[in-house]
C-alpha positions in Angstrom: 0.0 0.0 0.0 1.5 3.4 -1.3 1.0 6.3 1.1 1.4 10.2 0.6 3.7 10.9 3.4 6.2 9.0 5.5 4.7 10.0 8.8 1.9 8.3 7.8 3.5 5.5 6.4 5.4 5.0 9.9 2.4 5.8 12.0 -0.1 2.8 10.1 3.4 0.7 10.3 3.6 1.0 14.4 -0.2 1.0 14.9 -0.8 -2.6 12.8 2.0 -3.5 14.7 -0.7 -4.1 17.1 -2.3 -7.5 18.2 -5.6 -7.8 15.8 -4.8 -4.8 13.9 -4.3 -4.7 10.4 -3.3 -2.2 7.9 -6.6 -0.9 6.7 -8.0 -0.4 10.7 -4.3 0.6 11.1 -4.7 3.7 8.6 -8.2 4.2 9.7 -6.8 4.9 13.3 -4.4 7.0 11.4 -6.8 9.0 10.1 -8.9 9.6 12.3 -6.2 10.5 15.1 -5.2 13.5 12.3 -9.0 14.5 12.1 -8.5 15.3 16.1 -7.5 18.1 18.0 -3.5 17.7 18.6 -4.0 17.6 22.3 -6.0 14.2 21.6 -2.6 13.1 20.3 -0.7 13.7 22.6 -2.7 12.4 25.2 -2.9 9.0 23.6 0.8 9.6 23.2 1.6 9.8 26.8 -0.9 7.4 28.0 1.0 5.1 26.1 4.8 6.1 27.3 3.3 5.7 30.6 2.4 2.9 30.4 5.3 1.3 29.7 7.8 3.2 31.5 5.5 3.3 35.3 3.8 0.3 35.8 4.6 -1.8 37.8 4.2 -5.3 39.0 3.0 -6.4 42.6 5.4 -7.8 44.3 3.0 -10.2 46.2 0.7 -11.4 42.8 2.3 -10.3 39.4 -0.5 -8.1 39.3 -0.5 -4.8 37.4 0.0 -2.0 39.5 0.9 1.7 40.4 2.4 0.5 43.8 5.0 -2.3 45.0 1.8 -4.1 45.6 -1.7 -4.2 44.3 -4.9 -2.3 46.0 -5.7 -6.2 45.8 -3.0 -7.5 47.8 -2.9 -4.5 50.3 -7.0 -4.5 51.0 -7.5 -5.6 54.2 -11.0 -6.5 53.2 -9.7 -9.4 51.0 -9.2 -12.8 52.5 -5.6 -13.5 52.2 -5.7 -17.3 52.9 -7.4 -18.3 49.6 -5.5 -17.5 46.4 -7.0 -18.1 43.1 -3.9 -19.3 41.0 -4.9 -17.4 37.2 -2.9 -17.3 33.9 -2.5 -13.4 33.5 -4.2 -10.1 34.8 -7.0 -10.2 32.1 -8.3 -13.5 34.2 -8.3 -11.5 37.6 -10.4 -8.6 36.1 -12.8 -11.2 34.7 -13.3 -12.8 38.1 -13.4 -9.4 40.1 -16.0 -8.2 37.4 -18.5 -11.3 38.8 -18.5 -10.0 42.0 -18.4 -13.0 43.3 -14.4 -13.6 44.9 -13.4 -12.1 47.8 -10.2 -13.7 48.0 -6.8 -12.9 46.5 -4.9 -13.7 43.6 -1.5 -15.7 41.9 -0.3 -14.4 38.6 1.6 -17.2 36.5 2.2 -15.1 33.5 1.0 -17.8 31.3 0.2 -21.9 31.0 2.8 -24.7 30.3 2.5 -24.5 27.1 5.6 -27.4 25.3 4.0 -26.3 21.2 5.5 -22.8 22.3 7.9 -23.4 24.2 6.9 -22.5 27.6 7.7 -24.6 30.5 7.6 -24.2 34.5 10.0 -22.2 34.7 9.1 -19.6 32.6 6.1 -19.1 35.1 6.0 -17.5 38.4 6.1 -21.1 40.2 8.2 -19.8 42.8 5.6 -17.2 44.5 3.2 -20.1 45.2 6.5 -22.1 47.4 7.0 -18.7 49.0 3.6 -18.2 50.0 3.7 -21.9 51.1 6.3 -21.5 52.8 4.9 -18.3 55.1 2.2 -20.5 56.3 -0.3 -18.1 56.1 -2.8 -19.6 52.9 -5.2 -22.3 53.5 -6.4 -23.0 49.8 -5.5 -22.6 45.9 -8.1 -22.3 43.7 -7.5 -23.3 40.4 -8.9 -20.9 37.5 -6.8 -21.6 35.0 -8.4 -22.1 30.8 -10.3 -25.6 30.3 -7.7 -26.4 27.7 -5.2 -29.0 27.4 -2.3 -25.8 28.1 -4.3 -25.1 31.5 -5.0 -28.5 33.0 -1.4 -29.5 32.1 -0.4 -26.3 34.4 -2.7 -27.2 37.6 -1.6 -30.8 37.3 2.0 -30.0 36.9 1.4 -27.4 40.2 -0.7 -29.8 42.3 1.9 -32.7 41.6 4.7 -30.5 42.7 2.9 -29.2 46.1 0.3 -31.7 46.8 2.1 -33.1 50.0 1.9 -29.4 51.6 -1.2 -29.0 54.2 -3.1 -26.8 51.7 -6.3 -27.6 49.9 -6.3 -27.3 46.1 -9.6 -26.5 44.1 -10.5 -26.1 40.6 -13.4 -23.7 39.3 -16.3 -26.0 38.7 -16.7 -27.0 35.0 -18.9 -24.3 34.2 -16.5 -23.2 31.9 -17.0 -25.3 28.3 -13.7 -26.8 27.5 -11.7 -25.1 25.6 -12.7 -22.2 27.0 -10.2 -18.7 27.4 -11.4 -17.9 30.7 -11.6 -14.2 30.3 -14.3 -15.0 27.5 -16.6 -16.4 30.1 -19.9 -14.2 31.4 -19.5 -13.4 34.2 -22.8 -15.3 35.9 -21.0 -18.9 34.4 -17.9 -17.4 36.1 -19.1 -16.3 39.2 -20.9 -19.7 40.0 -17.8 -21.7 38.9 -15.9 -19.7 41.7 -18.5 -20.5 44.2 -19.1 -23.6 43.1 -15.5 -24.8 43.0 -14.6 -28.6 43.4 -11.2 -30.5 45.5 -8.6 -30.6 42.8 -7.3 -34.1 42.4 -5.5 -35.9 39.9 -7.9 -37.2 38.5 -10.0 -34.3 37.3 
């Protein structure tokens, strides 16, 4: 695709450089960024440098964040003895958007995942030992994708702790298999977190 200018070029370029963008929404975006007023710009701009250059991550959960830890991690209205054990942060807004969880949360970063090269150590394995280890959780709740890549994950995790005093749970199969879990309403969702089952296993 020819273009007019190289500004624009670059810009459609960086922007379909974007998951799930391509170049036509790409120079649509384009456009209609020039059509604004330049302060729209540069808002977007530094919303975006901002992003990248002060977030951080909680400390405690892998969580996004503003502070060393999460408004999640630091409420004292959260129950910290249960931890729900997710993929990535777009699984704990999914939960917290049911309503329904009032405990707190374990960020792996991702699944075991061999077709991409992902193993156990690429995830944050560790935190769960630690917080094993400070004797102060009761239960692990898995909520982790009904897909191969997610059940391979819990197993691989209950194997590896199941001789520690806590209880491990999975979100009841409310979920269809196959199922991202941050695609799930939030009613299916918020039942499967009530109605969670003993991990084993066998499930």
């Amino acid at each position: 695709m020819d273009y007019p200018s190289k500004v624009l070029a670059k810009a459609v370029e960086e922007i379909s450089g974007l998951p799930g963008i391509g170049k036509k929404t790409a120079l649509r975006l384009a456009l209609h960024l020039l059509r604004q007023p330049n302060s729209r710009a540069t808002s977007l701009g530094n919303a975006i440098v901002n992003l990248v250059n002060e977030i951080k991550y909680c400390k405690d959960c892998h969580n996004f964040s503003d502070y060393d830890v999460c408004e999640i991690c630091s409420s004292s209205k959260r129950n910290g003895e249960i931890i729900c054990i997710v993929e990535d942060v777009r699984d704990v807004i999914a939960i917290e958007n049911t309503g329904k969880y009032t405990g707190k949360y374990l960020i792996l970063g991702g699944k075991i995942s061999p077709m991409e090269g992902i193993g156990p150590h690429h995830l944050n394995i560790p935190s769960i030992e630690k917080k094993l280890n400070e004797g102060s959780v009761s239960e692990f709740i898995f909520a982790l994708s009904a897909t191969m890549e997610g059940d391979t994950t819990a197993y691989y995790i209950y194997k590896k702790f199941k001789n520690s005093p806590v209880k491990f749970s999975s979100i009841a199969r409310g979920i269809s298999v196959g199922d991202e879990l941050e695609y799930a309403d939030e009613i299916s969702l918020g039942r499967s977190i009530i109605n969670r089952l003993p991990y084993n296993e066998k499930d």
